[in-house]
N, C-alpha and C positions, 0 to 999 in steps of 0.2 A: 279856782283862783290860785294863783301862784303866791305861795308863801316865801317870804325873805327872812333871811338872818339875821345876827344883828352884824353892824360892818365891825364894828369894835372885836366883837371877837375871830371875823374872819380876816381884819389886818394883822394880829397877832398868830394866829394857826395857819390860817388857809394860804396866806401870803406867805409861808417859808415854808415849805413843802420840803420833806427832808434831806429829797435826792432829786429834786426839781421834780416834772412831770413822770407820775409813776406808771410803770408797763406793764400789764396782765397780757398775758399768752395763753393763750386757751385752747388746749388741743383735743380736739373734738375726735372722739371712738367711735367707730362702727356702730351705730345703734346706738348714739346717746344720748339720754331723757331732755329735749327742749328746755322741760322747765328750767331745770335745775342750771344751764346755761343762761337761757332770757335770764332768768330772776337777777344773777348776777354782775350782766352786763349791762341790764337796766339800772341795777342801783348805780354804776360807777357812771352811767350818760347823766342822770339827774344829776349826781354830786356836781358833773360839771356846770348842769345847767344854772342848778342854784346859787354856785360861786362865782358865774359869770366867767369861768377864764377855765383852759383845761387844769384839772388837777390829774385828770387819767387818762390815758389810752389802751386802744388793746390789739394786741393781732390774733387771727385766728389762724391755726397751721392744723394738720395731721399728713402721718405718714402717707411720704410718697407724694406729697402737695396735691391731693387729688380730693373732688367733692364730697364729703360725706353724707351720711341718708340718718338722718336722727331716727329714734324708735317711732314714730308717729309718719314714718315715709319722707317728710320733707326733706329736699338735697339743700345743703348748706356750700357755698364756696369759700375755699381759704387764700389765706393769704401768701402761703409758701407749705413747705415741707418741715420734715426736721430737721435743720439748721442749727448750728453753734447760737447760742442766746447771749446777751450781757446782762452780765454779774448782776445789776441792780434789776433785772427782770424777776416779776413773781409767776410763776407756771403755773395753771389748773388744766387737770384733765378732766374732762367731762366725759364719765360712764353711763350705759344706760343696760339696756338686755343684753346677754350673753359678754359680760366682757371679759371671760377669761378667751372668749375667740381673740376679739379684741387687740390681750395682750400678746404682741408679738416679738419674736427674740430682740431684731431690729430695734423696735418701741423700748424693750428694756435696758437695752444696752446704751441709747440715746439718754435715756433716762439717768442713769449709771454715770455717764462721763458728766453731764451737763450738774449734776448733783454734786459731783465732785467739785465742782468750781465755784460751789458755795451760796448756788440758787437756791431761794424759798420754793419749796414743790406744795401741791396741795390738790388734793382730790373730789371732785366731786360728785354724788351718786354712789355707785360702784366702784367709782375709776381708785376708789382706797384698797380696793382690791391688787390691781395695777403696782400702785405702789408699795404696799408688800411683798408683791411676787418680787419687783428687784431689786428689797431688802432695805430699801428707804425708809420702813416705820419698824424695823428693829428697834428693841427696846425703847419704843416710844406713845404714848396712847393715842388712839385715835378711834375712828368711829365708822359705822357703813348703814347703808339703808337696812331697815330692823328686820327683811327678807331675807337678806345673805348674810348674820350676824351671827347664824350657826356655823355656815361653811367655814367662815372665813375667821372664828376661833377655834375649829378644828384644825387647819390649814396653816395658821400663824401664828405659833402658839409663842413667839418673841415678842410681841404685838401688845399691850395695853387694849383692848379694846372696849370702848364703855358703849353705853345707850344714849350717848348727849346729842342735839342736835348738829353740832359741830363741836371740831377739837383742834387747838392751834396750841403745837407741841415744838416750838425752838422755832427750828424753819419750814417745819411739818404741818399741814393744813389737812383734815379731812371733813367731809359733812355729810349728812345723810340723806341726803336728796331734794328732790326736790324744793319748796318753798327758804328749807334752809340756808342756801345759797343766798337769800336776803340777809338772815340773821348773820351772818357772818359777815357778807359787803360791810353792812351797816356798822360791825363793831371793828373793821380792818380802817372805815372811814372816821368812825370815830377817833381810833389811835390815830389816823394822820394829820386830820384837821380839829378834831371835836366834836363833843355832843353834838351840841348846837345844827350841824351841818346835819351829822347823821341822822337829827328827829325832821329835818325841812325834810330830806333825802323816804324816809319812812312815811310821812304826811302825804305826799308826790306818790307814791304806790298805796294809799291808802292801807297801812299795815300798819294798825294800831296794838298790835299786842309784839313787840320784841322779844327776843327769847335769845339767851345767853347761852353759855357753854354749858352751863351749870342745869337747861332746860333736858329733859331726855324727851324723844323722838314719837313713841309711839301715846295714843289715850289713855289714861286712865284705866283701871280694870273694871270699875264703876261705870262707866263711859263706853268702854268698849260691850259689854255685856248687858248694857241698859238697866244695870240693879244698883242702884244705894244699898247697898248692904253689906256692912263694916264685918260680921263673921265670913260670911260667903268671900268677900273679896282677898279676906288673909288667905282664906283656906286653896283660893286660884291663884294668889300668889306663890304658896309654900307649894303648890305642884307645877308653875313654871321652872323654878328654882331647884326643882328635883327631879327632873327627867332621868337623869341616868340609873339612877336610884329612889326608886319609886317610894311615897309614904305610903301606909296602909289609913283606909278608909277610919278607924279604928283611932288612929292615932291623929290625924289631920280633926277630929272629931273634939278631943280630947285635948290638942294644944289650944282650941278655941272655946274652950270650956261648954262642950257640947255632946250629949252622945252619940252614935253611931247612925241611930235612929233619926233622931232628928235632924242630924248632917243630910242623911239620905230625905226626909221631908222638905230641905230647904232650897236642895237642889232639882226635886222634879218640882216644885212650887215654880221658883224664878229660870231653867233652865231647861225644863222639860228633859232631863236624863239624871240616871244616877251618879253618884261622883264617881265610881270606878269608870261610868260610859267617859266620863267627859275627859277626865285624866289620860286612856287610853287616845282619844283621839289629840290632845295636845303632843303625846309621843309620837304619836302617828303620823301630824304634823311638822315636829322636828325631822323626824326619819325621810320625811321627804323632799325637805329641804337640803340633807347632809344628801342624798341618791341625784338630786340634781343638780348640786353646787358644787359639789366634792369631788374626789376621786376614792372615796374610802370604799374597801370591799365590804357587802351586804351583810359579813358577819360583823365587822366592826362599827356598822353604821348601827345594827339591832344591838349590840353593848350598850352604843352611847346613849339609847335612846330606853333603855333597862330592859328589853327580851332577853330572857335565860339563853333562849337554843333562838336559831336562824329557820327553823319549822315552826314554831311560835309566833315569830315575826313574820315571817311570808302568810301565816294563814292569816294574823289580824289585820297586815298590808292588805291582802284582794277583800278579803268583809267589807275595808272601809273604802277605799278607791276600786273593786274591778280590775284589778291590775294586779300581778306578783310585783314584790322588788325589781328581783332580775328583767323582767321585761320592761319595767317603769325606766329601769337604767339603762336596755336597750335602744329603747323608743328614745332616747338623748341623743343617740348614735355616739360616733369615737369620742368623743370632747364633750362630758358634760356642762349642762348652762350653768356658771356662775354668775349671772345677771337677774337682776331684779325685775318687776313688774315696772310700768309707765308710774312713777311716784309723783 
């Protein structure tokens, strides 16, 4: 059943639209994640549906005005190329795998002029990747899907980068992929017409939990590792937060008012390894993130990641992946992927 408004509040908001019918450009990358597109284009067709009259339109473009292949294969046609835009347009780039192929000089330099003229930009997925290569979230914060959130504060280091589901910074828009791409519709619909429109708009997608700026992206540590367990989850927090610089087992023990011993109990209890196994593989994890996102050399990626020496790092890399560094970053070929998984 189609839920209505109330008219009261949509002849007050919805009826004076700031800048009359407002225009989203969406320009779709080489491989870029479905969702995180649908999501957002469906929220702005309900807005209109629910207000009965257009409040929004969109175009879709990419470079060279030719079809794009989202990451799931499906060919998308657009509307045009990249083209001079007006001023009251809002831009999203929709990223998905590999988008530093993606970004191309061309793409950046589009980006670059059209920015200058005082367009809101905003990324979607990956595509905040995009927009830091051509300097757009200088000193500004913003956010990316929580897979390429190593590369790309190694890589950006002018860049605010947090963990929120989305981040809307001046004229700067970023979100972390997938689903996100509603929470944001929804609070961009909100600023134009109101609540009101944006819960009908939410009800129509069946998305009963909203999630603000202030939401961060990934589960719970409780949630992701399936343990209620308030000392275990400090103690896998304080070793996300300390990759370059590892704690000792000793002391992660001891800030949680625990000894050594029974830190080492609590973890083959609920984790089936000991905390030195599992720490190593969280670095190990980072390390392979920065070897396929980045361009950092294999000694500076084993720093970040806290290996003393680059034989260190290369022998605990093949124990856990069957792979050294060096070929891990081979097997990428010339241009490592700075793209995320389908989110």
């Amino acid at each position: 059943m189609t839920r209505s408004f109330s008219p009261a509040l949509s002849a007050t908001r919805a009826a004076q639209p700031r800048d009359g019918v407002r225009r989203f450009v969406f320009v779709l990358l080489d491989r870029f994640t479905m969702l995180c597109f649908a999501s957002a284009v469906e929220a702005l067709r309900i807005a209109n549906r629910m207000a009965g009259r257009d409040l929004y339109s969109w175009t879709i473009i990419s470079e060279g005005g030719t079809p794009v292949a989202c990451s799931n294969g499906t060919v998308f046609q657009v509307d045009m190329g990249l083209e001079a835009l007006e001023r009251d347009d809002t831009v999203f780039l929709c990223g998905g795998i590999d988008v530093q192929d993606a970004t191309t000089r061309h793409l950046l330099g589009w980006l670059r002029r059209e920015a200058r003229r005082g367009i809101t930009m905003g990324g979607l997925c990956t595509a905040g990747y995009t927009l830091a290569k051509a300097g757009l979230l200088d000193g500004r914060r913003a956010t990316i899907h929580w897979e390429n959130h190593d590369g790309f504060a190694e890589e950006f280091q002018d860049v605010e980068l947090t963990k929120s589901v989305f981040v809307i910074d001046g004229n700067r828009i970023t979100t972390a992929g997938g689903t996100a791409s509603i929470d944001l519709m929804l609070k961009l619909i909100a600023d134009d017409h109101g609540e009101e429109l944006a819960n009908a708009v939410a009800d129509q997608l069946i998305y009963s939990s909203i999630r603000t700026d202030q939401d961060t992206q990934r589960l719970s540590i409780p949630t992701r590792i399936g343990v209620r367990h308030p000392r275990l989850s400090r103690v896998i927090q304080m070793m996300e937060q300390a990759i370059e610089e590892p704690i000792s087992p000793a002391t992660l023990a001891r800030d949680v008012g625990m000894s050594t011993r029974q830190l080492e109990r609590l973890f083959r209890r609920y984790l089936d390894r000991s905390p030195k196994r599992y720490y190593m593989e969280l670095r190990l994890q980072k390390a392979r993130n920065l070897l396929m996102q980045t361009d950092m050399s294999v000694i500076n990626v084993a720093l970040a990641c806290g290996f003393a020496s680059p034989s260190h790092f290369s022998k605990c890399y093949r124990a856990h992946y069957h792979i050294t560094p060096y070929r891990e970053r081979g097997s990428q070929g010339a241009q490592p992927a700075a793209g995320g998984r389908e989110s």
